[in-house]
Backbone as numpy.savetxt, mean C-alpha at the origin, in Angstrom:
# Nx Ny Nz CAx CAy CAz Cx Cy Cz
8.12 -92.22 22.63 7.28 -91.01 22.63 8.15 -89.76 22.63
8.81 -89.94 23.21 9.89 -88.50 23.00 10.80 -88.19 21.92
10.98 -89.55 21.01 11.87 -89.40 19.97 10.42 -88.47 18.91
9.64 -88.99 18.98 8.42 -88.21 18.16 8.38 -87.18 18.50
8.51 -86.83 19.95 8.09 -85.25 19.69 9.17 -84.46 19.51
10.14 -84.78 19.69 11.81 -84.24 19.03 11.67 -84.00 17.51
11.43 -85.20 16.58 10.82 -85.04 15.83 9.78 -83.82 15.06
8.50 -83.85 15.79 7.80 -82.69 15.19 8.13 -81.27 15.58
9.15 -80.92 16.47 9.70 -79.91 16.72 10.09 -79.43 16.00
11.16 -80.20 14.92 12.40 -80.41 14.15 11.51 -79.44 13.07
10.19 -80.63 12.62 9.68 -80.27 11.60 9.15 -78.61 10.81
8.35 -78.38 12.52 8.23 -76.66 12.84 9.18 -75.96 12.27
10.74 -76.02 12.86 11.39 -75.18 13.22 12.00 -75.18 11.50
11.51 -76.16 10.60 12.31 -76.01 9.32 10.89 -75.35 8.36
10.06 -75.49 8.77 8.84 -74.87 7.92 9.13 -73.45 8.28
9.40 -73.09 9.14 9.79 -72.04 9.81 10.76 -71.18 9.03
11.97 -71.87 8.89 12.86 -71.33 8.04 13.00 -70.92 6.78
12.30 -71.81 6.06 11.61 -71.95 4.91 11.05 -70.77 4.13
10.38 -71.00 5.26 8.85 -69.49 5.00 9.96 -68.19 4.93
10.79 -67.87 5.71 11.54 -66.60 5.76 12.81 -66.78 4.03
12.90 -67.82 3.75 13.51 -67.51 2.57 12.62 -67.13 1.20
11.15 -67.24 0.96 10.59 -67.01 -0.08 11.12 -65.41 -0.57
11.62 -65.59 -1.83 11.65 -64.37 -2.96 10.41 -63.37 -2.61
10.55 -62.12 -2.51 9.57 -61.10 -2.85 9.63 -60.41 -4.16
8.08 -60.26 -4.83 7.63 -59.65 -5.91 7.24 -57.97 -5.59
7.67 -57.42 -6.42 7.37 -55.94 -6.29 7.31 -55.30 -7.39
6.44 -54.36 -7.32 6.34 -53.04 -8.31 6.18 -51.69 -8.22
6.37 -50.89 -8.26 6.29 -49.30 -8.32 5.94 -48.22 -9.23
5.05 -47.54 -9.12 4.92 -46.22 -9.95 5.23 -44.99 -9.18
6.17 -44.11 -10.18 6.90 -42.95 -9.66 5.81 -42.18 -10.39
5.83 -40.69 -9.41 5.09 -39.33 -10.08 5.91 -38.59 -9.88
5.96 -37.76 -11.22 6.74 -36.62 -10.78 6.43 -35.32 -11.28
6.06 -34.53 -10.99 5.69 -33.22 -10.81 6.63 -31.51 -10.67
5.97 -30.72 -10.81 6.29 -29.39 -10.79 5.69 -28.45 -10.22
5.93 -27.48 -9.01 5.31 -26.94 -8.35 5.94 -25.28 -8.51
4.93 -24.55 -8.89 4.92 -22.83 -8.89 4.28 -22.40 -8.18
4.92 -21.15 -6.77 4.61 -20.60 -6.29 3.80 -19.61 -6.62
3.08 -18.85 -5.70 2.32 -17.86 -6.55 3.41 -16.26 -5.80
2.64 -15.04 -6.38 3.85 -13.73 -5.71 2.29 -12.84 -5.13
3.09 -12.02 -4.22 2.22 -10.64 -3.39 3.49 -9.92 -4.01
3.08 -8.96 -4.37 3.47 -7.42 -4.75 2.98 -6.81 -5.49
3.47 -5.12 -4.89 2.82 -4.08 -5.59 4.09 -3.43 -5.68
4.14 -2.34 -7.19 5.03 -1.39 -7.62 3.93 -0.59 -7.32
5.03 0.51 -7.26 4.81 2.20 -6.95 4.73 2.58 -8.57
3.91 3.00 -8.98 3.57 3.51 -10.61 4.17 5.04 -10.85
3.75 5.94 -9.74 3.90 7.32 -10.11 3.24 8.48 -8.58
3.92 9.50 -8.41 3.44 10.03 -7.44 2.87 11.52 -7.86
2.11 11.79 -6.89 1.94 13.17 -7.10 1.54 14.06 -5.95
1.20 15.49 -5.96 1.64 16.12 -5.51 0.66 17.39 -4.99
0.68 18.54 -4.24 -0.72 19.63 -4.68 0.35 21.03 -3.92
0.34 21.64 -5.13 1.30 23.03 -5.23 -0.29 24.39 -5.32
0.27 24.85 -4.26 -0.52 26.69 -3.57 0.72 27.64 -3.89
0.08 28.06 -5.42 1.14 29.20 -5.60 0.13 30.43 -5.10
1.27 31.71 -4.68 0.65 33.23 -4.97 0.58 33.82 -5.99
-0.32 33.90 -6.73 -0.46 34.54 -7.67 -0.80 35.83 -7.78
0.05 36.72 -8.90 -0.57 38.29 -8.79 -0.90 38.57 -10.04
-1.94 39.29 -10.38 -2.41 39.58 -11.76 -3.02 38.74 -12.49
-3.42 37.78 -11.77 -4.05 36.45 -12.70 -5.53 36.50 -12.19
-6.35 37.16 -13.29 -7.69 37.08 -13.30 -8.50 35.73 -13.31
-8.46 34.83 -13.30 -8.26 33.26 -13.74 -8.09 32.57 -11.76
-7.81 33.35 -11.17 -7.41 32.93 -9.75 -7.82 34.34 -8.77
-9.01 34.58 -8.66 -9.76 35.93 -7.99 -9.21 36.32 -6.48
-8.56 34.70 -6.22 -8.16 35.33 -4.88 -6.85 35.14 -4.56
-6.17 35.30 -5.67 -4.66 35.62 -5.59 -3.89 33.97 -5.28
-4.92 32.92 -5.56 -4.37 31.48 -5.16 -4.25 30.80 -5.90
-3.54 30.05 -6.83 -3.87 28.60 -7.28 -3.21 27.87 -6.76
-4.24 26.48 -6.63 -4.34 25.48 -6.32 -4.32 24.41 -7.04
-3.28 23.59 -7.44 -2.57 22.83 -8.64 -2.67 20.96 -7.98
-3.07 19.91 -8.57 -3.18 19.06 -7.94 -2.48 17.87 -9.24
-1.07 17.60 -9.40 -0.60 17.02 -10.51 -0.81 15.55 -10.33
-1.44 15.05 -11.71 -1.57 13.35 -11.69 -0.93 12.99 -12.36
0.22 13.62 -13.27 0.97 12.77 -14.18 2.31 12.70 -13.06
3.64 12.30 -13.87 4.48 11.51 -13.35 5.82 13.09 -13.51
5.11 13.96 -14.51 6.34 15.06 -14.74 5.30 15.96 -13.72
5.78 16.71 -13.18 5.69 17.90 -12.16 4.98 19.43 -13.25
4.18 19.31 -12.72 3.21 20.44 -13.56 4.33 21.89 -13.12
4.47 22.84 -13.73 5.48 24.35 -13.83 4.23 24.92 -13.05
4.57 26.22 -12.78 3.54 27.24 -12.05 2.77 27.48 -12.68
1.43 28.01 -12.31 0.29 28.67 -13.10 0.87 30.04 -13.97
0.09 29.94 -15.28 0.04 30.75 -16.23 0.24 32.39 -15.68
0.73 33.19 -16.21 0.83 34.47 -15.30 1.70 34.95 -14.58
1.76 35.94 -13.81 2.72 36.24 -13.12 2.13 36.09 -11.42
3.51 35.37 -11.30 3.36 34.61 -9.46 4.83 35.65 -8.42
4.76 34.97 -7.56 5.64 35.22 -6.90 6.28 34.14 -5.89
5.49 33.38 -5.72 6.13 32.01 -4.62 5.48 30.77 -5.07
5.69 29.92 -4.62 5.16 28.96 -4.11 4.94 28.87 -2.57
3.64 28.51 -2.08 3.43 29.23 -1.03 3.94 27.93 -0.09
3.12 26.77 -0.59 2.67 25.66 0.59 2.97 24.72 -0.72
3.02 23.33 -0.45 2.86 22.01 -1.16 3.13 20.96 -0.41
2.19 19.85 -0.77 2.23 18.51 -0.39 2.93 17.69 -1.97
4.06 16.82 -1.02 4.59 16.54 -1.89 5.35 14.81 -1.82
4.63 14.08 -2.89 5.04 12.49 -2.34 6.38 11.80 -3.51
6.87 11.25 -2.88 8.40 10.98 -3.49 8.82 9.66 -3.35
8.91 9.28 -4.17 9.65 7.43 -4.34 10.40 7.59 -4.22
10.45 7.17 -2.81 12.29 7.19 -2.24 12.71 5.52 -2.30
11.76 4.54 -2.67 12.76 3.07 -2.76 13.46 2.97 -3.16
14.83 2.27 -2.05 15.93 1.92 -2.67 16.37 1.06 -1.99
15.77 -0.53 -2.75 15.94 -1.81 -2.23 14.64 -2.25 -1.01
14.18 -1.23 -1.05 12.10 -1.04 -0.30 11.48 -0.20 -1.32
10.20 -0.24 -1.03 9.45 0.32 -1.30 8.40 1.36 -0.01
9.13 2.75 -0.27 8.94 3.76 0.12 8.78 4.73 -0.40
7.55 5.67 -0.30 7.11 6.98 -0.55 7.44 7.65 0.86
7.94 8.94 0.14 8.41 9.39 1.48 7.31 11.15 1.32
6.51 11.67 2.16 6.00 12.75 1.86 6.31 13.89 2.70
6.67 15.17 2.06 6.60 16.06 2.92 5.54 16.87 2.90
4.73 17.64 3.81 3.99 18.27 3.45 4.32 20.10 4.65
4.81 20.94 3.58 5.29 22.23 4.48 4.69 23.45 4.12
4.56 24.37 5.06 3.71 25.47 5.28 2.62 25.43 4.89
1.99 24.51 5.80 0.42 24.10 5.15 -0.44 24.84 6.17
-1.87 25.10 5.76 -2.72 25.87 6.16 -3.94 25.62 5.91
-5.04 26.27 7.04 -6.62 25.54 6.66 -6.78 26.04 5.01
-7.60 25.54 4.10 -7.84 25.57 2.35 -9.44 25.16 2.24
-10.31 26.22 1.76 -11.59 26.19 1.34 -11.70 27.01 0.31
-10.72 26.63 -0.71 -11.11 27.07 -1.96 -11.47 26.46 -3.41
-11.88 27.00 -4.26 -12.38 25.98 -5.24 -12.94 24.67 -5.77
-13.06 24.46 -4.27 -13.29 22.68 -4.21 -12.82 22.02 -3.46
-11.30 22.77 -3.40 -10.00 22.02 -2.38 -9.86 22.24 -1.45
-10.07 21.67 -0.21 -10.32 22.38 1.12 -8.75 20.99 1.27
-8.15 20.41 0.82 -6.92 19.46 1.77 -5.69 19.64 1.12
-4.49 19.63 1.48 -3.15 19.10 1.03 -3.12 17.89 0.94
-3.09 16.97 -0.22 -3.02 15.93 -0.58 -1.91 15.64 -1.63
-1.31 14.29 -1.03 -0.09 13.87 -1.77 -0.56 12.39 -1.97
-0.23 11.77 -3.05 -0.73 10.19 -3.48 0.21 9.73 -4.26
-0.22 8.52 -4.68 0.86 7.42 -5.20 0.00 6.65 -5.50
0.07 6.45 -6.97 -0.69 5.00 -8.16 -0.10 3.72 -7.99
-0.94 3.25 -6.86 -0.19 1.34 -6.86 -0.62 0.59 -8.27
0.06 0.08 -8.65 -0.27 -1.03 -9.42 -0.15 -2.59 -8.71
-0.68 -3.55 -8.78 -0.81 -4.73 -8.00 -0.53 -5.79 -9.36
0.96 -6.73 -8.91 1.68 -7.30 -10.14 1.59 -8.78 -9.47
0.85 -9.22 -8.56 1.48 -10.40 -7.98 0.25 -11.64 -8.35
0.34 -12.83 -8.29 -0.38 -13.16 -8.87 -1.80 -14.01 -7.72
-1.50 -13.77 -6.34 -2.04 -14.18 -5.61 -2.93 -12.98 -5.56
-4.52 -13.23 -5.12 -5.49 -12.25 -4.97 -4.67 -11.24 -3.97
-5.09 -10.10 -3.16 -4.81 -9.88 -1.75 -5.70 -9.06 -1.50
-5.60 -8.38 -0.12 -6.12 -7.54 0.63 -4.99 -6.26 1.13
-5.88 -5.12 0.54 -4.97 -3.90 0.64 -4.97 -3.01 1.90
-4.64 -2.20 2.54 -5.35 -1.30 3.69 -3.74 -0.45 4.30
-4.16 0.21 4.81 -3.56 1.70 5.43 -3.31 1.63 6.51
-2.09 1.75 7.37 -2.42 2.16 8.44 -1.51 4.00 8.66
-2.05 4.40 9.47 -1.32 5.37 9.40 -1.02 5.86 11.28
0.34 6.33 11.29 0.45 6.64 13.05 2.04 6.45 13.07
2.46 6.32 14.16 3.88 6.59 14.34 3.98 8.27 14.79
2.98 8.96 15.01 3.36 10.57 14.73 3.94 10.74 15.96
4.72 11.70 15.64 6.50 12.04 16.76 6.34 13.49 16.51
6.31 14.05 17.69 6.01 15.81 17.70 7.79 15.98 17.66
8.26 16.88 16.62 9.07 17.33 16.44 9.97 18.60 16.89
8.48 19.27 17.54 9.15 20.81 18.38 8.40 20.49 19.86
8.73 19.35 20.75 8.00 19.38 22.25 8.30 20.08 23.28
9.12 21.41 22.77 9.23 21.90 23.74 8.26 23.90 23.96
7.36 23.52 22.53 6.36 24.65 22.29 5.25 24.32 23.27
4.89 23.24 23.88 3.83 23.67 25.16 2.52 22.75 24.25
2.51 22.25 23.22 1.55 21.59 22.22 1.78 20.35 21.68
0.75 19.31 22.01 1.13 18.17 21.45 1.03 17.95 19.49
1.78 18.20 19.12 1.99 18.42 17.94 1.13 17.17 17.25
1.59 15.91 17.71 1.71 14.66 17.46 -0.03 14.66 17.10
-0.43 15.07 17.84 -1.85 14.49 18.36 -2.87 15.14 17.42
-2.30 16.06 17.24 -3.33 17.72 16.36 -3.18 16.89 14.99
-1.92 16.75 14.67 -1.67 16.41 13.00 -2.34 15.15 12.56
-2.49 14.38 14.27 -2.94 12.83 13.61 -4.19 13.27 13.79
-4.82 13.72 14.19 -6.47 13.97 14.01 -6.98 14.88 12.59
-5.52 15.59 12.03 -6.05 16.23 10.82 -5.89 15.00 9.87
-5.17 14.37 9.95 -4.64 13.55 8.70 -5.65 12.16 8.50
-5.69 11.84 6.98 -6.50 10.65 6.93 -5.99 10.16 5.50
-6.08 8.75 5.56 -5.52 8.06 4.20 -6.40 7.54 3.54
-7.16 7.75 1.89 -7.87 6.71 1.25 -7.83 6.51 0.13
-8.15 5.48 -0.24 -8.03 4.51 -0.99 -8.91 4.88 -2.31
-8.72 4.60 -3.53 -9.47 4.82 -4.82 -9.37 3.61 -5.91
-10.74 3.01 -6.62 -9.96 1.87 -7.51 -10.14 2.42 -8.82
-8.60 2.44 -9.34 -8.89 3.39 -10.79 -8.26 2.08 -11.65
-8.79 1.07 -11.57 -8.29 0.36 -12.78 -9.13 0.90 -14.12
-10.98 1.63 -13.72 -10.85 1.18 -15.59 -10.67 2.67 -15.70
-10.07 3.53 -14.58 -9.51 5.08 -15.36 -8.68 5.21 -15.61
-7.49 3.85 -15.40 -6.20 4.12 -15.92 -6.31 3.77 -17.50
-7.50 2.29 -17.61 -7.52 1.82 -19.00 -8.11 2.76 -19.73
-8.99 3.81 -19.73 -9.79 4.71 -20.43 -8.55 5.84 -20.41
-7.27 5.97 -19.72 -6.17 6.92 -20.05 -6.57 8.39 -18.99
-8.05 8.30 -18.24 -8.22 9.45 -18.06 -7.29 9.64 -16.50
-6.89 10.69 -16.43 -6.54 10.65 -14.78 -6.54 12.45 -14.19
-8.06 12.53 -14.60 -8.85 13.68 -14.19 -8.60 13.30 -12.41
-8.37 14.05 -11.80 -9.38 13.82 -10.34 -10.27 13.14 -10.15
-11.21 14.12 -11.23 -12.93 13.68 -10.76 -12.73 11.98 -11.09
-12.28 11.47 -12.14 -12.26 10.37 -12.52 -11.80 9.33 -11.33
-10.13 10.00 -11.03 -9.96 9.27 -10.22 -10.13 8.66 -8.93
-10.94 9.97 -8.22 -11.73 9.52 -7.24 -13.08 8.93 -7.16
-13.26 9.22 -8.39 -15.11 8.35 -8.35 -15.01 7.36 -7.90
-14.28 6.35 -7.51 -14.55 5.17 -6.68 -14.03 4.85 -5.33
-14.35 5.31 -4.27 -13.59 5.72 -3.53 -14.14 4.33 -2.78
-12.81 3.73 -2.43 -12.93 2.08 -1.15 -13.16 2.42 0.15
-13.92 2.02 0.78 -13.96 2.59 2.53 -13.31 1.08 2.89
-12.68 1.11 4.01 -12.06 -0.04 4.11 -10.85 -0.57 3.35
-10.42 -2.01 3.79 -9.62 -2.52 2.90 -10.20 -2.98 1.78
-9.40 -3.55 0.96 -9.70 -3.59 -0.75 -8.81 -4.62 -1.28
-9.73 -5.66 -1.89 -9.16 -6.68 -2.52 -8.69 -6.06 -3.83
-7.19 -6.91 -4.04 -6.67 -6.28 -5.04 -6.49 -7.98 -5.84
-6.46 -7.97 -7.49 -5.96 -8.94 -8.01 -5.37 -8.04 -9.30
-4.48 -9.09 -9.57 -3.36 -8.83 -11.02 -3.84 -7.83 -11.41
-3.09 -7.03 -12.12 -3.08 -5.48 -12.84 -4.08 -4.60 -12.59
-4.60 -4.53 -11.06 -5.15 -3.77 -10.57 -4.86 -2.59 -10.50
-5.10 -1.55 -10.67 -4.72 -0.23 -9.87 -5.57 0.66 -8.69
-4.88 1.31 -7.76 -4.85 1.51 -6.55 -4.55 3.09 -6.53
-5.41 4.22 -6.17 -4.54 5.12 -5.90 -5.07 5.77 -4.04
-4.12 5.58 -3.79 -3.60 5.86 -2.40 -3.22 7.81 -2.19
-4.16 8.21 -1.11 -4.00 9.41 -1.30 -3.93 10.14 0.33
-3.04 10.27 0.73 -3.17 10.97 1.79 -3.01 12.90 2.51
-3.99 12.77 3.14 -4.27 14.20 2.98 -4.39 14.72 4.45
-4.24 16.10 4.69 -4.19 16.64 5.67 -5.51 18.04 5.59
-5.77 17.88 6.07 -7.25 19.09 6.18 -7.37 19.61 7.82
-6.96 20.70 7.61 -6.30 21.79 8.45 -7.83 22.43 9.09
-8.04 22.20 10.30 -9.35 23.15 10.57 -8.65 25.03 10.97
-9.88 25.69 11.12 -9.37 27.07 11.31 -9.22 27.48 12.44
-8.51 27.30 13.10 -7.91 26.76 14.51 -6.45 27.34 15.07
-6.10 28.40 15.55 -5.02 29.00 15.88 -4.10 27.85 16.58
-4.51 26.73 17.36 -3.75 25.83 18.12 -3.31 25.02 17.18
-3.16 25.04 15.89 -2.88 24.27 14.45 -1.39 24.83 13.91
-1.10 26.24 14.38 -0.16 27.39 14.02 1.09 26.81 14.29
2.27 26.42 13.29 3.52 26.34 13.94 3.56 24.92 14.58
2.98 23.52 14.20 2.97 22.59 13.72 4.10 21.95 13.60
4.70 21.07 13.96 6.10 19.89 13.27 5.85 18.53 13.66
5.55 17.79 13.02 5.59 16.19 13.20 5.98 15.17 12.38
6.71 14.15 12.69 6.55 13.43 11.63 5.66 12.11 11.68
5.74 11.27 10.61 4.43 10.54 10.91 4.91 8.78 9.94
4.36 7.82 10.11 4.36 7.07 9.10 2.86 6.50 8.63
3.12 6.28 7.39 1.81 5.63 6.72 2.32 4.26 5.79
1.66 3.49 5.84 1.66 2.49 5.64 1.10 1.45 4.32
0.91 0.88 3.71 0.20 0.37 2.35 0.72 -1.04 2.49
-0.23 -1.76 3.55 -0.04 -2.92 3.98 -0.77 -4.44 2.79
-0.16 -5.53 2.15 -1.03 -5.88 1.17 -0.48 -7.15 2.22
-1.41 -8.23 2.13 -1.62 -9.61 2.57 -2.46 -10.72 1.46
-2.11 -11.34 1.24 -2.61 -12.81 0.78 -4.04 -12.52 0.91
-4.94 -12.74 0.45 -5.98 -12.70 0.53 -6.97 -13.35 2.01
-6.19 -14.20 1.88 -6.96 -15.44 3.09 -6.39 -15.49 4.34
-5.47 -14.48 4.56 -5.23 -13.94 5.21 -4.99 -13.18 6.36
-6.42 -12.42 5.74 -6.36 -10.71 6.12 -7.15 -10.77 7.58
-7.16 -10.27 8.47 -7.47 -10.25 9.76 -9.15 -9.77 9.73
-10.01 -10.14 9.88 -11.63 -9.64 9.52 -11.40 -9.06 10.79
């Protein structure tokens, strides 16, 4: 009886072995593929600007003012006639170099209720080149009183005059027009979805109330033209 079960032990332990030498069959299919990212960006197209000359002798300007608001990319010359200064101007400037920055100054500015134009306004034509949808928006703040030792929070006055908005002039860039009136007819409240060859014009302005505590003014400030991915964007 024991030589038998020595025996079927034996037998196990070689079926056993057996089994671990069988050949394996195999096959495989490879995929192979190509993957393109998508892009967020916007170029700076063109800036512009709003020049308060004094004018003298110019019947055409009754109250000795014009008020010049340039949308092309060359700098409009003084009004027709004979002037004497340039009084005041808001003025926006592509300063990128290796960023993208508009840098604006806006000097000897003053309350304005004339002809229509009651603000100093300086802007900049985004174009939107990237191929992901996004979401556009403003912030504006950083303001740093520059003279704190006049007794006035500088900071505080300028950020309550100042406000940034938004315009979508894609089909006034395609129709060539870049009237004002044109270009503001669509004015975005809020942020603003932007996709491929959109255009954007971004306009920030200062509107001065008639206010002696406004007088003698220095701050500086930053503004912002924040774009995000679409899906993104913070609701």
């Amino acid at each position: 009886m024991k030589k038998i079960g020595l025996l079927c032990l034996a037998l196990v332990l070689a079926l056993g072995a057996l089994g671990v030498g069988y050949a394996a069959w195999t096959d495989s299919i490879d995929i192979t593929g190509t993957v393109n990212t998508g892009s967020v960006e916007i170029d700076i197209v063109t800036c512009s600007n709003t020049w308060v000359w004094k004018v003298v002798g110019n019947t055409a300007y009754p109250d000795e003012i014009a008020i010049i608001h340039d949308t092309d990319e060359v700098r409009l010359p003084a009004p027709t006639g004979t002037y004497t200064e340039l009084v005041a101007y808001a003025d926006a400037e592509d300063t990128s170099n290796g960023t993208k920055e508009i840098t604006v100054t806006i000097d000897n500015a003053f309350p304005l209720d004339i002809y229509g134009t009651d603000l100093f306004c300086a802007d900049a034509v985004l174009h939107y080149v990237g191929s992901i949808p996004v979401i556009a928006y403003a912030t504006l703040g950083d303001f740093v009183d520059l003279t704190p030792g006049n007794g006035v929070d500088d900071a505080a006055l300028l950020d309550a005059a100042a406000t940034v908005m938004f315009y979508d002039i894609t089909d006034a860039v395609a129709a060539g027009d870049w009237s004002m009136e044109t270009l503001t007819a669509n004015p975005i409240n809020g942020p603003v979805q932007m996709h491929y060859c959109d255009y954007v014009l971004a306009v920030l302005c200062l509107d001065l109330p008639e206010n002696p505590d406004y007088m003698n003014l220095s701050a500086s400030f930053t503004a912002t033209l924040n774009v995000i991915q679409w899906n993104e964007y913070p609701e």
